[in-house]
N, C-alpha and C positions, 0 to 999 in steps of 0.2 A: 540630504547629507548621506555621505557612501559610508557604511561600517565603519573603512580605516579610518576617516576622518574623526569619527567617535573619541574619546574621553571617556573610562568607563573606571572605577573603582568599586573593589566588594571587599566587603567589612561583613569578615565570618572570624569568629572565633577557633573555631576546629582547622590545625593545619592544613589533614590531609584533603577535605572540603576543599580549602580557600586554592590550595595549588591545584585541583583538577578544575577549579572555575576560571583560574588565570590561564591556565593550557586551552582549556575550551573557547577562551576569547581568542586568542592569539589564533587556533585553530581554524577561528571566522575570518580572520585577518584585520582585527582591531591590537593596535600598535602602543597606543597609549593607554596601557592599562596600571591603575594604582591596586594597595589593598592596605587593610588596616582591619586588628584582631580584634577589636572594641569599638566603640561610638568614641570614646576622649581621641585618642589617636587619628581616625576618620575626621574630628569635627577640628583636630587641630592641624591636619594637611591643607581641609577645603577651604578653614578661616586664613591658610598663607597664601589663597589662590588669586591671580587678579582680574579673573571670573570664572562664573559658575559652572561648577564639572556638568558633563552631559549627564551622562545617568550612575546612580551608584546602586546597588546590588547588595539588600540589607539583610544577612541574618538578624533575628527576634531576639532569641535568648543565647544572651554575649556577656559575659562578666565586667565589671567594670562599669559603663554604662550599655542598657540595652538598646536593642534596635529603633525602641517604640517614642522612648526618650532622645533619639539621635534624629530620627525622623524630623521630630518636633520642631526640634534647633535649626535643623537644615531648612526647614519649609520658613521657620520668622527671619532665618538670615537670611535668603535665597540663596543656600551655595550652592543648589543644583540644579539644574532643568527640570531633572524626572529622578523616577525612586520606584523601584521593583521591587520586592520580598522576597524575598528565596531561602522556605522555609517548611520543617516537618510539623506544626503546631497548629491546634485543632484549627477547621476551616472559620468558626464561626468568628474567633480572635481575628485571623486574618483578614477576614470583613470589616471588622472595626479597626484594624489600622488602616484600608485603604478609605473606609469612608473619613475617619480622621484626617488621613492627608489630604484628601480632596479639599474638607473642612477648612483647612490649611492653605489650599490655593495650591498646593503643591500637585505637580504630576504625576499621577499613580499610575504606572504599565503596566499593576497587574500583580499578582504573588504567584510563583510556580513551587512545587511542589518538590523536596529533595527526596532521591539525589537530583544535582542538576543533571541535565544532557545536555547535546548540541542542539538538541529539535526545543527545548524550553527557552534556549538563549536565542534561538533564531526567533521564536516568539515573542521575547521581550522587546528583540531590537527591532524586527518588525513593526511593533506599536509604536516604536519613540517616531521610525517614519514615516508610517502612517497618519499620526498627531501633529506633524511638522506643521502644516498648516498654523493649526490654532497654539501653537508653543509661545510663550510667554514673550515677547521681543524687551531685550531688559529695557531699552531706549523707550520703549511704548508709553512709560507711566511718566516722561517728565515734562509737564505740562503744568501748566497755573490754570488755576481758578477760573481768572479773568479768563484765558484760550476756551478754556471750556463754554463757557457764557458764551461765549461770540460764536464759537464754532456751533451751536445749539442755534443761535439767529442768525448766521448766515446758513444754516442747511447741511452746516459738514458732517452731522448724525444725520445717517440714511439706516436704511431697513437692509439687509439682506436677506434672502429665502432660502431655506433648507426646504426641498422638497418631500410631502408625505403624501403614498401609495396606499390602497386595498390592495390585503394580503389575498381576495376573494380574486383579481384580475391583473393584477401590479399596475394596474393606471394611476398616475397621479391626479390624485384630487384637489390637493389643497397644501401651502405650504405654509410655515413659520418664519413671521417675522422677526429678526435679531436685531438689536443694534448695532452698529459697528461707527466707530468715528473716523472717515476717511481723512486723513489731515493731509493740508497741502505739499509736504514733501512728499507725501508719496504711501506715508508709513498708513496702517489701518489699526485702532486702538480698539478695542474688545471691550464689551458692556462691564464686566468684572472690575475695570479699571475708573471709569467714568461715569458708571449708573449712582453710584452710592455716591459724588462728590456732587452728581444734579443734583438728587433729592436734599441731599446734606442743603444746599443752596436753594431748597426751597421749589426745584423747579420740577418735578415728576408728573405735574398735568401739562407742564408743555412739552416735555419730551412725550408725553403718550399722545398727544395731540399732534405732533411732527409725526409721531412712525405710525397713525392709523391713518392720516392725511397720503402720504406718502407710499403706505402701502395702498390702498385705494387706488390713487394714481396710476401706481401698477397695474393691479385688477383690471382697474377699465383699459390700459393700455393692452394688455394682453389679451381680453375678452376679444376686442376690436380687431386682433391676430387670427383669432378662432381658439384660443386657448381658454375654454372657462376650469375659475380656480376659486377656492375659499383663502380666506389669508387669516392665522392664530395670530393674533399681535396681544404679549405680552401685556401687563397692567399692574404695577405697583399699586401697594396700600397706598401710599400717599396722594396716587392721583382717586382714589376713588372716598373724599372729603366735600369736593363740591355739589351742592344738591343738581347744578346745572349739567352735569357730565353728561347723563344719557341722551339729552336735549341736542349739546353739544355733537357726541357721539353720531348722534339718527343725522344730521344735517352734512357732517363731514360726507358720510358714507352714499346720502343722494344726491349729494354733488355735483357728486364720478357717473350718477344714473345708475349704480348699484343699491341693491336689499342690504339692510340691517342680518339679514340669513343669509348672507357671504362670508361675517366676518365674527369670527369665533375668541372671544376674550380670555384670556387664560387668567387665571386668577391660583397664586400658590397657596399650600394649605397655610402656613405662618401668617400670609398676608390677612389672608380672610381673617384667621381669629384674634389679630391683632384691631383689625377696625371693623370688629362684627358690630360695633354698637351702632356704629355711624355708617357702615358698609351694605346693609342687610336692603335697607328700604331702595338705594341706588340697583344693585345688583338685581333687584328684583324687576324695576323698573328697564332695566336694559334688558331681562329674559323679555318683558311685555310687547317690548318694540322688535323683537325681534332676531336680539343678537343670542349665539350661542355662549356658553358659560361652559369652561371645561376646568376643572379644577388640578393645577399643575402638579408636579412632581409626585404624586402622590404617593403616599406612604414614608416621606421623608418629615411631616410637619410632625402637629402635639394632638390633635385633636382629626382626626379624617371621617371617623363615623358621624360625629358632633356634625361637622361643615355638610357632608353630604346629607344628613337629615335635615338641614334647614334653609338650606339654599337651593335654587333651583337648575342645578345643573344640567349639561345634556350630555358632556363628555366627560371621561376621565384619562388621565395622560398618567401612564406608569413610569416612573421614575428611571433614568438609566441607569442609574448605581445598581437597579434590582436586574433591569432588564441585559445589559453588556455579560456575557458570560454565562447567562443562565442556564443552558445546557447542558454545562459540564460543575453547576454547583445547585445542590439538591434545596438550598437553602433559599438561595435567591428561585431558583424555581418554585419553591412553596406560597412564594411570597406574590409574584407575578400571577400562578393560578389562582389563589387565592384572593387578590384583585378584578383579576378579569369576570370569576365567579360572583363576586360582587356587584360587579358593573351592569352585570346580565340582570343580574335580577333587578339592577335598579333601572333597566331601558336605558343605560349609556352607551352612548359610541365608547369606544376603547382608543388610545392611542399609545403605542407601545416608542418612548425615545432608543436612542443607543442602541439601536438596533447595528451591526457592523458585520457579523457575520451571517454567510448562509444558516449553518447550524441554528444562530437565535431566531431567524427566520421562520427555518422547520421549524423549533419546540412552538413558537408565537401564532403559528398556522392553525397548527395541531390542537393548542388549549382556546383556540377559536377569539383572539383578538383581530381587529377592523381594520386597523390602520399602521401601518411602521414608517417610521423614522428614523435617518441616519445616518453612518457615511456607507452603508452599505447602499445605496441609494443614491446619495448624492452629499457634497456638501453645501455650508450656506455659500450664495453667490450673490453676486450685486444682480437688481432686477434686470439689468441691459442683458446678463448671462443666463437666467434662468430658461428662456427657450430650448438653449443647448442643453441646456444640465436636462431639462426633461427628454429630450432627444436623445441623447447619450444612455439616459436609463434602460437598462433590458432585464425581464423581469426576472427576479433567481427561481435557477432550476429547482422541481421541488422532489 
């Protein structure tokens, strides 16, 4: 989507602010521009809208209601696409409203720092087209139950890969498998929409059972290319209940004529300590045969030293909420070294998500993690594309 085409609203309190942000937009040559002094004014333009603005431009502390509180509304109503911050208020708050919004589902581009300039506003809008890809399609979520079921047994959930590189050589080694629902018009529905209405229904051992089958397939198809790859495929709590999983697991994967040590399970921290009772003795069983255990998001769950002392991990995956930015925020870099420092000493691989820019690149080199991920990279792709998408890859200059 080109700028003019944008739809953009900023909701600042302070006159002389709001008018140099609407000068700066127009500047860009975005033509549809709104504003409102407050959240009540903002929430009651976007509630007459008959869809959802692109991106709106939130000051924090606004009288009346504040930014943090508008946010909120905006993310359970959906009146927006995306949501930026543009704001002088300590860094660490501003952490906690974008991880709220995310929280939220809602799209966080980011908070920049006042005053605004034109170089922060070309950086926000940069992100919204950058994210175009994965941007919410409002169409995408309406779907029944029953479509779901069916599209799950005839096949329509496929895996796509996001390619991950050694920061040591930029080779691709191995990628992540995603869900995606390709539905027969055409549209592609997003795990966020459709993962929690399988499990809701009972069915998260078959869908793990569809996307490690299927990523396999892959594998062997591309091995057979000359292209050898690992594949992370995803695993809900709920599929890890049945005592037959690993059994299961080991037969899928030699199928294909691949190792159990091709295919790396990602298990998130929440999952694990939710069915540590009944999760523990499986999970171990799947290290024995041979699969990798990488424990996801890390540093987002309730418990991460607890899981990591008792499970037997091989990798750790740092979370992109810490890692996107960390460069230029001292906080989220503390956070990030201070993982990866842990990682070391426990003999984990590392694997750094959201990786996007060069810069995160640098600092993730530098403090000596394994592996990145992200669209700085590549994004996900259906298996038929992943050739190219590694083709395409050139390694960033360091």
């Amino acid at each position: 989507m080109g700028w003019s085409e944008l739809q953009i609203m900023v909701v600042e309190d302070h006159g002389f602010q709001r008018r140099i942000a609407l000068r700066l937009l127009a500047d860009l040559g975005i033509e549809r521009i709104h504003e409102a002094a407050d959240g009540l004014p903002a929430l009651d333009f976007l509630r007459n809208r008959d869809e959802p603005l692109d991106i709106v431009l939130m000051d924090l502390d606004m009288p009346g209601m504040d930014g943090i509180e508008c946010i909120g509304h905006i993310a359970q109503e959906r009146l927006a696409r995306a949501v930026a911050v543009v704001s002088a208020l300590d860094g660490a708050l501003l952490n906690t409203v974008q991880t709220m919004t995310r929280a939220y589902g809602l799209r966080m581009l980011g908070s920049v720092e006042k005053p605004l300039t034109r170089d922060k506003l070309e950086y926000i809008l940069g992100r919204f087209n950058d994210n175009g890809s994965e941007a919410l399609d409002e169409g995408e979520a309406n779907f029944t139950t029953e479509e779901l079921v069916q599209a799950l047994a005839q096949g329509e959930i496929v895996p796509w890969f996001q390619p991950q590189v050694e920061f040591a050589n930029g080779q691709v080694v191995s990628v992540e498998a995603l869900a995606r629902w390709e539905r027969r018009d055409g549209s592609v529905v997003r795990p966020l929409l459709f993962v929690p209405a399988l499990e809701k229904e009972g069915l998260a051992v078959d869908l793990a059972i569809r996307m490690l089958d299927a990523s396999c397939q892959w594998l062997a198809r591309w091995a057979h290319d000359g292209l050898e790859l690992k594949v992370a495929v995803n695993v809900s709590p709920a599929a890890l209940v049945s005592p037959d999983v690993a059994d299961r697991y080991q037969a899928i994967v030699e199928s294909y004529g691949l190792k159990p040590e091709h295919v790396i399970l990602e298990i998130t921290e929440s999952s694990v300590m939710l069915d540590a009772a009944r999760g523990l003795g499986l999970l171990a069983r799947l290290r024995l045969k041979g699969f990798g255990l990488s424990i996801d998001d890390f540093g987002t769950g309730y418990s991460s030293l607890s899981q990591l002392s008792r499970i037997p991990f091989t990798e750790l995956k740092v979370d992109q909420e810490f890692v996107g930015g960390a460069h230029r925020n001292k906080r989220k870099q503390a956070v990030v070294e201070a993982s990866l420092d842990l990682a070391k000493k426990l003999r984990l691989q590392t694997v750094a998500e959201g990786v996007e820019t060069e810069e995160d690149w640098q600092l993730l080199a530098e403090l000596g993690c394994d592996i990145a991920q992200g669209w700085l990279i590549g994004r996900p792709v259906p298996g038929s594309e992943l050739v190219a998408a590694v083709a395409r890859w050139r390694r960033p200059v360091h």
